[in-house]
C-alpha positions in Angstrom: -56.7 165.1 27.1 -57.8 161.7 27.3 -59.2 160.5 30.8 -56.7 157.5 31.2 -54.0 160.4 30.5 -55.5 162.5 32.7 -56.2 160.3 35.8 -52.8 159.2 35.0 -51.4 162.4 35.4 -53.2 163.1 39.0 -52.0 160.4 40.3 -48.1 160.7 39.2 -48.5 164.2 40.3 -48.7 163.2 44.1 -45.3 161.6 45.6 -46.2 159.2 48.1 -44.1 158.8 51.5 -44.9 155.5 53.6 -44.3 156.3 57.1 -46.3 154.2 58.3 -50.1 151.7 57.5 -51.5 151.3 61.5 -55.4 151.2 61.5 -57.0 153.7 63.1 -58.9 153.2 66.4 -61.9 154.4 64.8 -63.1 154.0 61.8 -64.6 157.4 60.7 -67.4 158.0 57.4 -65.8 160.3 55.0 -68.6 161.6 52.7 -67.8 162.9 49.3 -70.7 164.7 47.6 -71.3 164.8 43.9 -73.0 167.9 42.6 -72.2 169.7 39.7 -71.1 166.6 37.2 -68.0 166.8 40.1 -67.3 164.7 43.5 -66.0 166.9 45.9 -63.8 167.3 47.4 -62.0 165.7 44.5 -59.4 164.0 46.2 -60.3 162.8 50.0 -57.0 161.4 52.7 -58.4 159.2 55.0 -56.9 156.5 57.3 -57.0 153.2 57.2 -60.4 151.5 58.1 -62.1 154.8 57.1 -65.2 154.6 55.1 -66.1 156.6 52.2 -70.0 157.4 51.6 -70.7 159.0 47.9 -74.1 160.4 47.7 -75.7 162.1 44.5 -77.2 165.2 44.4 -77.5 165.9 40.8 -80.7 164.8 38.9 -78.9 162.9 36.3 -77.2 159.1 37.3 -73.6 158.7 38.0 -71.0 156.1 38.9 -68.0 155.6 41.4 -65.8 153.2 39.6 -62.5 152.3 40.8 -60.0 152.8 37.8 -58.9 149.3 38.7 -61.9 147.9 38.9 -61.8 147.3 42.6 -65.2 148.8 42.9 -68.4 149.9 41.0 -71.4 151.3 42.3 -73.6 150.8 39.8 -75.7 154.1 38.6 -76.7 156.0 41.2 -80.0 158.3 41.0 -80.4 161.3 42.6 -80.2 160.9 46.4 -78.5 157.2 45.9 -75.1 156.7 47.7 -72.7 154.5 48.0 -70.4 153.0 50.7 -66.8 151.9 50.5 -64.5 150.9 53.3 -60.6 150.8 52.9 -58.8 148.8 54.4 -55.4 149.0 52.6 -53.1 151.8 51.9 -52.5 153.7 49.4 -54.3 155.4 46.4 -57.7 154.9 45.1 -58.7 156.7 41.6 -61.6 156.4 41.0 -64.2 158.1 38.2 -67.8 158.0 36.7 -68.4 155.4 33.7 -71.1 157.5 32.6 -69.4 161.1 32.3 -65.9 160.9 31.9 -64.5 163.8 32.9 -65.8 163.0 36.6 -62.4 161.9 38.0 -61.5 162.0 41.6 -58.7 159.9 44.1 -58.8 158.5 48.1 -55.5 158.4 49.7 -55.5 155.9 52.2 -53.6 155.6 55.4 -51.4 157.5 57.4 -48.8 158.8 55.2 -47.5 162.3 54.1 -48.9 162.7 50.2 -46.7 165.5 48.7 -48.5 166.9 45.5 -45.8 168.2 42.5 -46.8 171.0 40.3 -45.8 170.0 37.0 -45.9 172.0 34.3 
């Protein structure tokens, strides 16, 4: 499956319930580590003001690119990372421009994400 096809898919497969977009009272770091050709944990909910920290621990570069194009790192050697605060809700894919099937999502702010099998 393509990867548009198959971001696309993640991120229909999540229903996405507004109850409600208040800031947190403190910001927290969130890191996600990527090992493996894979950012882990995959999909990350944080609140709103949260940061996200990706750091690399494989020996080959990678990316975090927003599939919007909100964000790109930029190619991140081993040991690089790379900082993002959110400060809107709602949900962030996001994947590596250098290996494709690296795919992975932030869910931002405090709602109720309900994920849908589909099959």
């Amino acid at each position: 499956m393509p990867f548009g096809r198959r971001m696309s898919a993640v991120l229909t497969a999540v229903v996405f319930i507004l109850v409600g977009s208040t800031p947190t009272a403190r910001a927290v770091d969130q890191p996600i580590s990527i090992a493996g050709f894979s950012f882990s944990p995959a999909v990350r909910t944080i609140s709103v003001g949260d940061s996200v920290t990706w750091t690399n621990s494989d020996p080959l570069a990678h990316t975090v690119t927003s599939d919007t194009g909100i964000w790109n790192s930029g190619p991140l050697n081993q040991s690089g990372s790379f900082q993002r605060t959110f400060t809107q809700p709602g949900i962030f894919g996001y994947f590596c421009s250098i290996h494709s099937t690296m795919h992975g999502a932030i869910l931002v702010g405090t709602q109720t994400y309900l994920p849908l099998v589909q099959r």
